[in-house]
C-alpha positions as CSV (number, residue, x, y, z in Angstrom):
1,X,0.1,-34.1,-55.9
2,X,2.6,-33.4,-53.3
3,X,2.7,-29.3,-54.2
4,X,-1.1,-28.9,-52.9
5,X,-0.5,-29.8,-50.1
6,X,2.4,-28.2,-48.9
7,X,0.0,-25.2,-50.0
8,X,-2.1,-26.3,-47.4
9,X,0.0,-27.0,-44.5
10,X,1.0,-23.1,-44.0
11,X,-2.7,-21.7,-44.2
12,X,-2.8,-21.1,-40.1
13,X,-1.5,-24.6,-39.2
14,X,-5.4,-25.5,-38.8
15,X,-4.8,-28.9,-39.7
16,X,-5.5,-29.7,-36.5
17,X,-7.3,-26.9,-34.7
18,X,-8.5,-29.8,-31.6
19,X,-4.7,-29.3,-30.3
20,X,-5.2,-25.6,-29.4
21,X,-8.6,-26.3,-28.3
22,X,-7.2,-29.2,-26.0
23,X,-4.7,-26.3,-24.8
24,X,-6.7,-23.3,-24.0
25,X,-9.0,-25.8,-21.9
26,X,-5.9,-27.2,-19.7
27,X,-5.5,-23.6,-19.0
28,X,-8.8,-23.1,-17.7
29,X,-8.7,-25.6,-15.4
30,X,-5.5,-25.4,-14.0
31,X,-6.5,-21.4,-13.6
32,X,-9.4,-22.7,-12.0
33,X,-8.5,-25.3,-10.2
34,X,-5.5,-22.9,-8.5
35,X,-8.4,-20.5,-7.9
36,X,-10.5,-23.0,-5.8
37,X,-6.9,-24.4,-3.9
38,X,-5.9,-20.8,-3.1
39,X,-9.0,-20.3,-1.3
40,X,-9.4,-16.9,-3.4
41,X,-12.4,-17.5,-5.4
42,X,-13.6,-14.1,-5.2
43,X,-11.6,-10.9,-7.2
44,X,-10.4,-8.6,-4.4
45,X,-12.0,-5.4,-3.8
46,X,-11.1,-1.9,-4.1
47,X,-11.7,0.8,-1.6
48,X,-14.0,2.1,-3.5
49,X,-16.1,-1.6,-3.7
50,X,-15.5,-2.5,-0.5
51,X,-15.5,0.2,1.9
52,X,-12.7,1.6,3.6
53,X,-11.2,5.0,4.4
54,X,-8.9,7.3,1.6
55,X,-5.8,9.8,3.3
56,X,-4.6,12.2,1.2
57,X,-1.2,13.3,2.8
58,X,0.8,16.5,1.9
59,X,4.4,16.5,2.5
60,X,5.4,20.0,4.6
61,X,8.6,21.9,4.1
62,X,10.5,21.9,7.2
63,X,12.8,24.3,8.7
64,X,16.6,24.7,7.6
65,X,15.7,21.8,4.7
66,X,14.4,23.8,1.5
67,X,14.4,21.1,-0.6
68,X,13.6,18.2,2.0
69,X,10.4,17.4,-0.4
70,X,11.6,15.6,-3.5
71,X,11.1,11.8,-5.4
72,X,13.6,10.1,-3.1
73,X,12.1,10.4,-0.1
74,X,8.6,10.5,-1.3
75,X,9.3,6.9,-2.0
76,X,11.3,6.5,0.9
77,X,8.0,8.1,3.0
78,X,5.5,5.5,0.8
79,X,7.8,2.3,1.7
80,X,7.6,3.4,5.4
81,X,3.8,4.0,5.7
82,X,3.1,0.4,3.9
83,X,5.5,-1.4,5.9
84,X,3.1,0.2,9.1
85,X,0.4,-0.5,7.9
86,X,0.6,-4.2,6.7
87,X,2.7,-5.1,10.0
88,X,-0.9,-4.3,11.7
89,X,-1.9,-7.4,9.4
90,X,-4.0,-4.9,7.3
91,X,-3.6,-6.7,4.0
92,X,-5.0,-5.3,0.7
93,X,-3.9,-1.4,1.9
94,X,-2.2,1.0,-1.0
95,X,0.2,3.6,-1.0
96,X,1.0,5.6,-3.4
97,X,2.5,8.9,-4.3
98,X,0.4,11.5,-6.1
99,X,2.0,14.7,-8.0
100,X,5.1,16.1,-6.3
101,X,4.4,16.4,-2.9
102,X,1.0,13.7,-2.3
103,X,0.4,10.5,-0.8
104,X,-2.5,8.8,-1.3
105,X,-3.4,6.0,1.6
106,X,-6.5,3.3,1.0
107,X,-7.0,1.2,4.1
108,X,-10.0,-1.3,3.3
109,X,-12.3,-2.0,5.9
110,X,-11.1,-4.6,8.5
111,X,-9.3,-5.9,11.2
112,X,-6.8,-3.1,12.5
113,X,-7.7,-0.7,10.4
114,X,-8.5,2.4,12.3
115,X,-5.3,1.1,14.0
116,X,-3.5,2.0,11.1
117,X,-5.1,4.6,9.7
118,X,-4.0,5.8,13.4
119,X,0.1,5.3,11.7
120,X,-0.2,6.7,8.5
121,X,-0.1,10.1,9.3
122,X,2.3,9.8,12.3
123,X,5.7,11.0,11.3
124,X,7.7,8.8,13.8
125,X,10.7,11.0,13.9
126,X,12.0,9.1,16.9
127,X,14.3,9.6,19.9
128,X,16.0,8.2,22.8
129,X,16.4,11.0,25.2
130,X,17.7,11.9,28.7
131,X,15.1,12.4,31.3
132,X,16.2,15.5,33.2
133,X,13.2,16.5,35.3
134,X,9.4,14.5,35.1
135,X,6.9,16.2,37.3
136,X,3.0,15.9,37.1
137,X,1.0,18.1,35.0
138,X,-2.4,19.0,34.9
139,X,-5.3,21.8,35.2
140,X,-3.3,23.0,38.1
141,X,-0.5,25.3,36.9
142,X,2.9,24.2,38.7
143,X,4.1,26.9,41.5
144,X,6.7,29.6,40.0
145,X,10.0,28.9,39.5
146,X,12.1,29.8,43.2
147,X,9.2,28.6,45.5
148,X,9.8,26.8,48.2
149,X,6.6,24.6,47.0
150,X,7.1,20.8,45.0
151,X,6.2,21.3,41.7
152,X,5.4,17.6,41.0
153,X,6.6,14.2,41.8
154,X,10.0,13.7,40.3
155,X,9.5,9.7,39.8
156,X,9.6,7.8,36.9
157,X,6.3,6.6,34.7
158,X,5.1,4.3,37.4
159,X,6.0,0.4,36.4
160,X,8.4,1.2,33.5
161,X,11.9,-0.3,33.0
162,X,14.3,-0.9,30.5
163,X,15.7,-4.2,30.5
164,X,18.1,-6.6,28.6
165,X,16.7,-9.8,27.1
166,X,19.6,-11.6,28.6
167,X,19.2,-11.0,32.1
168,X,17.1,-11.5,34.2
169,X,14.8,-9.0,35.8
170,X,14.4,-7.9,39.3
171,X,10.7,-6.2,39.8
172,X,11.5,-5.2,42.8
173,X,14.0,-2.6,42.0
174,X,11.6,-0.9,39.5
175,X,11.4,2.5,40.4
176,X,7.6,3.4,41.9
177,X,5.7,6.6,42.9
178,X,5.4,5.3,46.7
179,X,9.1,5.0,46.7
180,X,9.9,7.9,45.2
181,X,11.4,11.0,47.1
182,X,9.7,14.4,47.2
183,X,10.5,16.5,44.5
184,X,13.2,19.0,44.8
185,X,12.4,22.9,44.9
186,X,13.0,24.7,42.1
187,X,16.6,25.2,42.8
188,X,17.3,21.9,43.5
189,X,16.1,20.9,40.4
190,X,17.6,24.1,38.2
191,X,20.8,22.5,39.0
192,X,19.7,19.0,38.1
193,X,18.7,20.1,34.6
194,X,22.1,22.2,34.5
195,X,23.5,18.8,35.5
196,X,22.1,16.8,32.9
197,X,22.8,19.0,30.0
198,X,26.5,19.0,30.9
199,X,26.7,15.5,31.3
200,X,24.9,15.3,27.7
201,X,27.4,14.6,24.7
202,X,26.2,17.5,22.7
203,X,25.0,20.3,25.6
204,X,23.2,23.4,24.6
205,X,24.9,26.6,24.7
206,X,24.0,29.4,26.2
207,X,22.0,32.3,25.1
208,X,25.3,34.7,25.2
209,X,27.5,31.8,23.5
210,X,29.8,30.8,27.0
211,X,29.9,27.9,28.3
212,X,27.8,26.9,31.3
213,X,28.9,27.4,34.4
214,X,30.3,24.5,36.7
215,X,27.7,22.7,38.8
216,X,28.4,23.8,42.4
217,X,26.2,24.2,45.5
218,X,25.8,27.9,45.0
219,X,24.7,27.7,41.2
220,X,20.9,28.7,40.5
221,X,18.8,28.4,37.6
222,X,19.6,31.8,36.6
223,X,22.8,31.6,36.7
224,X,22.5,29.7,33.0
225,X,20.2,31.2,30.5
226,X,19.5,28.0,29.1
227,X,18.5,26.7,31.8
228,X,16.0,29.4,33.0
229,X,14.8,28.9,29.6
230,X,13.6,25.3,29.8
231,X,12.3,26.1,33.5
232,X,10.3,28.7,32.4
233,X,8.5,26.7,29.9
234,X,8.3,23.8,31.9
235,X,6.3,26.2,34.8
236,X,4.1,27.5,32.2
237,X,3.6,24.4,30.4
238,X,-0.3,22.3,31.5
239,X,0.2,19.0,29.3
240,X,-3.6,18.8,29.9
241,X,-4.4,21.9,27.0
242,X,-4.5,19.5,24.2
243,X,-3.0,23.0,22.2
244,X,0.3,23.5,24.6
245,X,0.3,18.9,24.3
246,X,0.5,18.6,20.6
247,X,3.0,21.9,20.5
248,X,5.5,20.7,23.2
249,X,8.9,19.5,22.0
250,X,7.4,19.7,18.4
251,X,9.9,20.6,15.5
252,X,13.0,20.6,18.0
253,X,16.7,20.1,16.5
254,X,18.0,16.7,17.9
255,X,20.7,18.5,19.3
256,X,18.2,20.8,21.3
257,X,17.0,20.1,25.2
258,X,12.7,20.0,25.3
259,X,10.2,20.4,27.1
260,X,7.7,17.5,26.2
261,X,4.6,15.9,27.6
262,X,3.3,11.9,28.2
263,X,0.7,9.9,29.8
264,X,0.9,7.2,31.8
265,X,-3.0,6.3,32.6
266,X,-5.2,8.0,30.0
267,X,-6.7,11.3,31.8
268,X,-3.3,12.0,33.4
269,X,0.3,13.5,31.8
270,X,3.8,14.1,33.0
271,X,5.5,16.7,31.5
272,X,9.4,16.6,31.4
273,X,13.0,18.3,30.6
274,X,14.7,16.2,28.0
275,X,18.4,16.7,27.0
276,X,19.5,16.0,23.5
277,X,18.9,13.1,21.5
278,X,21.2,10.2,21.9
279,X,19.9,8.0,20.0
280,X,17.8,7.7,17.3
281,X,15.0,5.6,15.9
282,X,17.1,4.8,12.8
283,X,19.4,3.0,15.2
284,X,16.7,0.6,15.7
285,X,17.0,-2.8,13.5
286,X,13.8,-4.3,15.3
287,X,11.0,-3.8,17.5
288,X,7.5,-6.1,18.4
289,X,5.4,-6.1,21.0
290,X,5.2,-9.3,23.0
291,X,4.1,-11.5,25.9
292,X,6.7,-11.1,28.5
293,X,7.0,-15.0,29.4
294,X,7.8,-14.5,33.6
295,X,5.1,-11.8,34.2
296,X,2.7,-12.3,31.2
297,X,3.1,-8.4,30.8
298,X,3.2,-6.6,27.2
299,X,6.7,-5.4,26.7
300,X,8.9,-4.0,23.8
301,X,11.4,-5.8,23.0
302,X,14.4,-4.1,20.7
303,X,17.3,-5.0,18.8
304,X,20.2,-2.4,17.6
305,X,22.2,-2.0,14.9
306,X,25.4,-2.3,16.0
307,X,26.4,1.4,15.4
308,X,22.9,1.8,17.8
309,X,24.1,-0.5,20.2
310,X,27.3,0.8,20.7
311,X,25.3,4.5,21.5
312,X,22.4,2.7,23.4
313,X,25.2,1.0,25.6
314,X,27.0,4.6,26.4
315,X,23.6,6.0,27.2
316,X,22.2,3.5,29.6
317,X,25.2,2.6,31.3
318,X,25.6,6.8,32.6
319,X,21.6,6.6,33.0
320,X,22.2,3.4,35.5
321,X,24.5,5.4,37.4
322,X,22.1,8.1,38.1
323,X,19.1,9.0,40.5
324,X,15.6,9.5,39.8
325,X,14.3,10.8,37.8
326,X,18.0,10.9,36.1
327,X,18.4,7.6,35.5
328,X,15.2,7.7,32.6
329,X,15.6,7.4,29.2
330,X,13.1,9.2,26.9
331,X,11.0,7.4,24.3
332,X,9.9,10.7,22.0
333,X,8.1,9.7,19.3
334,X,7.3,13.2,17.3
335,X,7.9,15.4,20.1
336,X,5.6,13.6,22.6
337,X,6.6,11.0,25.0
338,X,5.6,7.5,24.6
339,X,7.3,5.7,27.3
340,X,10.4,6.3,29.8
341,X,11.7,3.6,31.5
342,X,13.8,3.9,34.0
343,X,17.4,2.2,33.4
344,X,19.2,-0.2,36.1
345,X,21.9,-1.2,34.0
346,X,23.9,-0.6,31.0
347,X,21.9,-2.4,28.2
348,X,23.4,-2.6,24.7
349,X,22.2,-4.6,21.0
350,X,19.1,-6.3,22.8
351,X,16.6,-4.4,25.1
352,X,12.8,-4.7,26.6
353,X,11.1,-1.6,27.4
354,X,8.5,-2.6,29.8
355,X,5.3,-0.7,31.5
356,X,2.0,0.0,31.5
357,X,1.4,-1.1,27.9
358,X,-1.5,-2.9,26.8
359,X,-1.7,-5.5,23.5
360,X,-2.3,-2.6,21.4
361,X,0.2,0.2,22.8
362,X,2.5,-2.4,23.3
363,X,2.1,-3.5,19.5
364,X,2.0,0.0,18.1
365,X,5.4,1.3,19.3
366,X,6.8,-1.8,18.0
367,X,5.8,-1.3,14.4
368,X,7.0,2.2,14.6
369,X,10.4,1.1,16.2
370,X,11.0,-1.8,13.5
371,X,9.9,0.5,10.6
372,X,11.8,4.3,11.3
373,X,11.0,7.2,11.0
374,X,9.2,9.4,8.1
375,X,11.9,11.3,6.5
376,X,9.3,14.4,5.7
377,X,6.8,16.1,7.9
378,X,3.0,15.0,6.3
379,X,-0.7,16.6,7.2
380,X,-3.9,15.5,6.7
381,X,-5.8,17.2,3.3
382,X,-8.6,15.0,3.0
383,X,-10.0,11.3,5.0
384,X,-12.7,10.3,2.9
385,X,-14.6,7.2,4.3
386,X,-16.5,4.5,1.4
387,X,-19.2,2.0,3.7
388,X,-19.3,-0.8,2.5
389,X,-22.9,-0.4,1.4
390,X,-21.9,2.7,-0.6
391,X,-19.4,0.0,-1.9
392,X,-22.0,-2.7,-2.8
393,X,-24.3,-0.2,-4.8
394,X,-21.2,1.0,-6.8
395,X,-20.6,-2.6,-7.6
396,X,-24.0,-3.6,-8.4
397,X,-24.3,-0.3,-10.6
398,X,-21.2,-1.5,-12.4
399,X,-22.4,-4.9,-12.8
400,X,-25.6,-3.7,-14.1
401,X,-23.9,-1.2,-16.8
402,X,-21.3,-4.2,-17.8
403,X,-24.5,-6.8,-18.4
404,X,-26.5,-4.2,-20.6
405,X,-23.4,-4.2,-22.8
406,X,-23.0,-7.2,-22.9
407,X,-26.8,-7.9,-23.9
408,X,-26.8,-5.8,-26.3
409,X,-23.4,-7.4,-28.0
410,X,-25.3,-10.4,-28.0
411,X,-28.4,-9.4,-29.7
412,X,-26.0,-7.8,-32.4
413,X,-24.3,-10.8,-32.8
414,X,-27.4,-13.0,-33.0
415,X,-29.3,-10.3,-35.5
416,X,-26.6,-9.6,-37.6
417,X,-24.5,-13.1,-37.8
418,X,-27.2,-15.4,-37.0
419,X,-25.3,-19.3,-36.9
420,X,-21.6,-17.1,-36.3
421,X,-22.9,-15.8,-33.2
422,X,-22.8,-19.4,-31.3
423,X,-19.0,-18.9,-31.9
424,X,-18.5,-15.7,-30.9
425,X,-20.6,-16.4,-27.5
426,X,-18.3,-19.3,-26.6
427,X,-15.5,-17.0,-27.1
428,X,-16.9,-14.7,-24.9
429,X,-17.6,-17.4,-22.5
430,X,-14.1,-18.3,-22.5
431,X,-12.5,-14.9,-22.6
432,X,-14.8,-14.3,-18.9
433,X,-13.6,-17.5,-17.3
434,X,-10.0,-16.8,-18.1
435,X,-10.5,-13.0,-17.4
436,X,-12.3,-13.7,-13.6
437,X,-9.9,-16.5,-13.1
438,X,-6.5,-14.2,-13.2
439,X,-7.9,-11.7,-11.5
440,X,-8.9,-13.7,-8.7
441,X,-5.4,-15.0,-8.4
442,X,-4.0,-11.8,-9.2
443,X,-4.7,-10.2,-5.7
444,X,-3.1,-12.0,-3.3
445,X,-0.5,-12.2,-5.9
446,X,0.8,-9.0,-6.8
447,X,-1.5,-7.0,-4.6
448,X,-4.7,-6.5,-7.5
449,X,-8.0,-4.9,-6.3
450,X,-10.9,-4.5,-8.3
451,X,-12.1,-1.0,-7.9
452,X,-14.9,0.8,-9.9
453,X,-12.6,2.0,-13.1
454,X,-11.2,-1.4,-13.2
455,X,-14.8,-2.8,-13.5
456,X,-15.3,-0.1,-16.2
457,X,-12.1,-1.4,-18.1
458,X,-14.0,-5.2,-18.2
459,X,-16.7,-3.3,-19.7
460,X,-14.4,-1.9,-22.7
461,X,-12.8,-5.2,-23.1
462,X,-16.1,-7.0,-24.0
463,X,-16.2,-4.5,-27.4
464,X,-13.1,-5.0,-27.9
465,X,-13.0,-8.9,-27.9
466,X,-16.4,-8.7,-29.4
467,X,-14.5,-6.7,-32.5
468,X,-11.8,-9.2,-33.1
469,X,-14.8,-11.5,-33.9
470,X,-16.2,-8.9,-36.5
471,X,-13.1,-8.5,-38.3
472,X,-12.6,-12.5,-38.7
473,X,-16.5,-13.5,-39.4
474,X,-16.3,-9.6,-41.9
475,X,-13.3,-11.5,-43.7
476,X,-14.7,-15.2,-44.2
477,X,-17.9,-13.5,-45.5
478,X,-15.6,-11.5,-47.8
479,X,-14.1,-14.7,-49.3
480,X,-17.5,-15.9,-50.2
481,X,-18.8,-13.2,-51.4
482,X,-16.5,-13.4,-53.9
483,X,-17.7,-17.3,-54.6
484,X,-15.2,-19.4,-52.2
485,X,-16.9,-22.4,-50.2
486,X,-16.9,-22.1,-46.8
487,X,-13.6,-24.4,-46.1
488,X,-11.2,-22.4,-48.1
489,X,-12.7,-19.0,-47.5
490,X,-11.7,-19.3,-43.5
491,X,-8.3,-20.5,-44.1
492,X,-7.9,-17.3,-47.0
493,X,-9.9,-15.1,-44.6
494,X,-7.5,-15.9,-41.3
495,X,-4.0,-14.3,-42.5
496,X,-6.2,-10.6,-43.4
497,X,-8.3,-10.8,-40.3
498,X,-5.0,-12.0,-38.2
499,X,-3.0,-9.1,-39.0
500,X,-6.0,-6.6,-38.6
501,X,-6.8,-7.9,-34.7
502,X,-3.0,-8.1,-33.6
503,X,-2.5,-4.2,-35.1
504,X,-6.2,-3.3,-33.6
505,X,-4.9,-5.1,-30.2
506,X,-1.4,-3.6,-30.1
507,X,-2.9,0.2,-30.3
508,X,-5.1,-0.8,-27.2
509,X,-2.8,-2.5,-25.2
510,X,0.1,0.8,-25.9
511,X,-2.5,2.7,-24.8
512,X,-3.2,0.8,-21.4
513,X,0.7,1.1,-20.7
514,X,0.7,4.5,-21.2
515,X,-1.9,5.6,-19.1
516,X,-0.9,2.5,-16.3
517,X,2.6,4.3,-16.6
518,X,1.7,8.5,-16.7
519,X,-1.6,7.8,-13.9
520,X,-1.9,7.4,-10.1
521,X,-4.8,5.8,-8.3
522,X,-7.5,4.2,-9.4
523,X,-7.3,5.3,-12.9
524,X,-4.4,2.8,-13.2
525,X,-7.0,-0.3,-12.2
526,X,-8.7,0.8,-15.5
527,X,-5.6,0.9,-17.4
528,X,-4.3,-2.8,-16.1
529,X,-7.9,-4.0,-16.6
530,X,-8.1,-3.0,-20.2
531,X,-4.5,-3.8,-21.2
532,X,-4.5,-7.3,-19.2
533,X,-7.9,-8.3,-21.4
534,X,-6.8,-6.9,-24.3
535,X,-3.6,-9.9,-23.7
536,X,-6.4,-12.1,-23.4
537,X,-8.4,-11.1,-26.6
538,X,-5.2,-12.3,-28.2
539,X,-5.1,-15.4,-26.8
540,X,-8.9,-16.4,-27.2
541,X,-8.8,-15.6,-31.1
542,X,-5.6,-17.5,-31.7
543,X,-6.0,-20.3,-29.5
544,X,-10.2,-20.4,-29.5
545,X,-11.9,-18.5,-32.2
546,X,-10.1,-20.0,-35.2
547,X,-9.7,-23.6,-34.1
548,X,-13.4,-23.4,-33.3
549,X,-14.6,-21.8,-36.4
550,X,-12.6,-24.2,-38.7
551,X,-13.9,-27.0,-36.9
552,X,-17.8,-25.2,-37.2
553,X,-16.3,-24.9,-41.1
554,X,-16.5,-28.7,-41.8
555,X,-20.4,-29.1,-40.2
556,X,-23.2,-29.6,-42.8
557,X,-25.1,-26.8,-41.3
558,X,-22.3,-24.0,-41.6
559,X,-21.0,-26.0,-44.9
560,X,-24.3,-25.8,-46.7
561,X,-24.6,-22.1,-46.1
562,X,-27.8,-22.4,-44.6
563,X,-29.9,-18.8,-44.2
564,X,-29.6,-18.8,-40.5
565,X,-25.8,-19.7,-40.6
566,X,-25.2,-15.9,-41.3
567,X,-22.6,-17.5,-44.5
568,X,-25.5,-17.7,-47.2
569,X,-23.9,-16.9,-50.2
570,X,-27.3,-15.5,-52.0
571,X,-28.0,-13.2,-48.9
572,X,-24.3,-12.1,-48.7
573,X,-24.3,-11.5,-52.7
574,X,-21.6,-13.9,-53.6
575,X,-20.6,-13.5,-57.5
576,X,-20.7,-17.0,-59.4
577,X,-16.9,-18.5,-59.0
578,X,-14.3,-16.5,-61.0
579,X,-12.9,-19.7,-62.6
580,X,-16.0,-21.0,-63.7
581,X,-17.3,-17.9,-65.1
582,X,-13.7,-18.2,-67.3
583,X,-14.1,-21.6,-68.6
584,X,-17.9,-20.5,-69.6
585,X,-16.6,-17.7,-72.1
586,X,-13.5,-19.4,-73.4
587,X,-16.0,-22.2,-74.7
588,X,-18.5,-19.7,-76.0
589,X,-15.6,-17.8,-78.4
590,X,-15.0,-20.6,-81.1
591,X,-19.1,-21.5,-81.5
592,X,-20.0,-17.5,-81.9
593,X,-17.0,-17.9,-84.7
């Protein structure tokens, strides 16, 4: 007696089919229960659900670097933009590369997020500059170079400094526009730009290749090339045309002296003479915007590397040494000028940059500080902006479209397998509470939003669960057609129907990697949708469906094969058992002899 039921004990393990039942319900409510804890009871919501603005960036060849656009520092360009953006706090935003030479940005609706969307397509290639000449620019054109006439106030952004952390700060010796001198004419300040580009460590040659001339008395601005060059554009240039703004010291070597224009107080700009860049933004370790704790002004504060300290240190202790406006550094964040404090002393690994800066300004050129510069140039192809009613009727449409499938699974199920379909609507059930569950933890985990094709993917999964239950009821109904009771025809029927769904499952699931894998964008929600239920299918017919039906198995109503059980063996055509029908014509031989 011992052989049959050692027979029995391999049939699926089913012996006890409350264990896995027990099981699969400890993992709904701990999912659950860490749903409700987490505070993220809701699946997070795409753009495209939502609301929220798309950027499609194209990377730009720039000059002298053919082959500047490649998969190093696309990557390199997406890591930059994301840490921007989420140091705004903008949670929930995505970047990613598309193709060769394509970013795609999605920044939700929000707090900050026209502030970012502000950052993503800046390139921050950033500099620490020189000041050589600052003068006051507007409608007015300046007066030609070699009159007698100022051409601006030579001062310092009014109420800038650059301080260290570690010492204390004396307002009173900020530079001012009420202290400062009249500017110099325009030979006075040719040889203060000739001045400063000697003094810089990498000086600009001139046109003819010699070397400037000394800086005596009797020198004039065009008596260097060079220098005649930048005072020419700096006489022609009115930082007011927003065309000759956003063209000033744009796509200029590091090496090369600028002209480049700022702005103070919004309605007014300063245009300026820069000499070469000293230091750069990748020198930078980390910048944030903060409270200063004496004055309660926003200020910058910064920390180099120490390979950046050791330049930032050369820099500002010459700059301390000089007059105004000399004695400026240059803040030049993609060829404009963001700040330019003046320097009173040499400052090395931690600085302030303090000044007219508000929580926002103050905030923004921190972010871009801490988080470097864009190794490729980027434009704008396409902003496309999703309201978040547009959202709402995309979600509702979806929802719609996924409950008519659904209703019409169930009224299959119920027409076709009567009694079976109880079983296969619990699994269902079950298969949505563990499905919602994940997915709610899923976003603040690794970042998962439930966009439109991800809600289409939920949609696919509920044929596809609903098929593993066909194949398994299909093979019990098998076994009794061919005259098996109900017990032994769903332990027989499990080992066919197992082997069936786990090939059936496997071919989805590739197929979701694949496309996850070869796809960008939101047609990789649909793939992770579809491949993560398709995990879950697995689970809910090993650990639910089968218990559950063998447990159904030993009820008098499924037992008895009742007409609306959907296992009635006269309306499934079930053949009179084979053994029986053996014995009958073994017995009838020797009478007929």
């Amino acid at each position: 007696m011992a052989a049959p039921k050692k027979g029995r004990g391999p049939s699926g393990g089913q012996g006890r089919p409350g264990r896995a039942l027990v099981l699969i319900l400890i993992a709904m409510v701990a999912l659950t229960g860490g749903m409700f804890l987490s505070g993220h009871t809701t699946p997070r919501l795409g753009i495209d659900l939502a609301g929220g603005t798309s950027i499609t960036l194209k990377a730009k060849n720039q000059p002298g670097k053919p082959n500047a656009i490649n998969p190093t520092n696309m990557d390199t360009a997406v890591g930059i933009i994301e840490r921007r953006v989420n140091g705004l706090g903008v949670s929930e935003a995505e970047v990613q590369t598309q193709g060769s030479d394509n970013i795609i940005v999605n920044i939700p609706k929000g707090t900050n997020s026209e502030q970012a969307r502000e950052q993503v397509g800046t390139t921050a290639q950033l500099y620490f500059r020189p000041v050589l000449t600052v003068a006051a620019s507007g409608p007015e054109q300046p007066a030609p170079s070699g009159s007698p006439t100022p051409s601006g106030s030579a001062t310092p952004k009014p109420g800038e400094s650059a301080t260290s952390d570690d010492k204390d700060k004396d307002k009173g010796e900020e530079a001012t526009g009420e202290e400062a001198t009249p500017s110099p004419s325009a030979t006075t300040q040719g040889r203060a730009v000739s001045e400063g580009l000697k003094k810089a460590p990498t000086p600009t040659p001139t046109n003819s290749g010699e070397p400037k001339p000394s800086d005596s008395p009797e020198a004039s601005p065009s008596a260097d090339p060079a220098t005649a060059k930048l005072q020419e554009e700096f006489a022609k240039l009115n930082c007011a045309d927003p065309e000759q703004r956003a063209a000033a010291g744009k796509d200029a070597l590091p090496t090369d002296s600028i002209v480049a224009c700022g702005s103070n107080v919004p309605g007014s700009y300063e245009k300026y003479i820069l000499g070469p860049a000293e230091v750069s933004g990748g020198d930078v370790d980390d910048a944030q915007g903060a409270i200063d704790q004496q004055t309660g002004e926003w200020i910058v504060s910064m920390e180099f590397s120490s390979a950046g300290a050791k330049k930032f240190q050369t820099i500002t202790s010459r700059l301390s040494q000089q007059q105004p406006p000399m004695n400026q550094f240059a803040i030049v964040l993609d060829g404009e000028v963001v700040s330019a404090p003046s320097v009173r002393t040499a400052l090395s690994k931690n600085a302030q940059i303090s000044g007219s800066f508000d929580q926002q300004s103050a905030e923004d050129l921190g972010n871009i500080l801490s988080y470097g510069a864009l190794p490729l140039t980027f434009e704008e192809v396409s902003v496309t902006t999703v309201t978040a009613a547009l959202g709402s009727e995309q979600l509702k449409g979806g929802l719609i479209a996924g409950g008519i499938g659904l209703a019409l699974v169930v009224i299959y199920l119920v027409a076709y397998y009567r009694g079976l379909a109880f079983i296969a609507l619990l699994s269902l059930l079950v298969s949505g509470i563990l499905t919602y569950t994940i997915m709610s933890l899923l976003g603040p985990a690794i970042g998962f939003a439930l966009n439109l094709p991800a809600v289409c993917g939920a949609i696919v999964a509920i044929g596809i669960t609903a098929d593993s239950f066909i194949v398994y009821f299909e093979r019990v109904r098998d076994e009794i057609r061919e005259g098996r009771t109900l017990r032994p025809a769903i332990e027989r029927a499990w080992p066919r129907a197992r082997r069936t769904i786990l090939v059936s499952d496997f071919v989805s699931f590739l197929a979701a990697a694949v496309l996850f894998l070869v796809t960008v964008g939101k047609v990789q929600g649909f793939a992770f949708t579809l491949g993560l239920t398709t995990l879950l299918d697995v689970v809910v017919v090993f650990f639910f469906t089968k218990p559950l039906m063998t447990l159904m198995g030993r009820t008098k109503f499924f037992s008895q094969g009742g007409s609306w059980s959907g296992l009635d063996p006269k309306r499934l055509g079930a053949q009179p058992p084979l053994r029986r029908s053996r014995r009958v014509s073994a017995s009838t031989e020797p009478k007929e002899a």
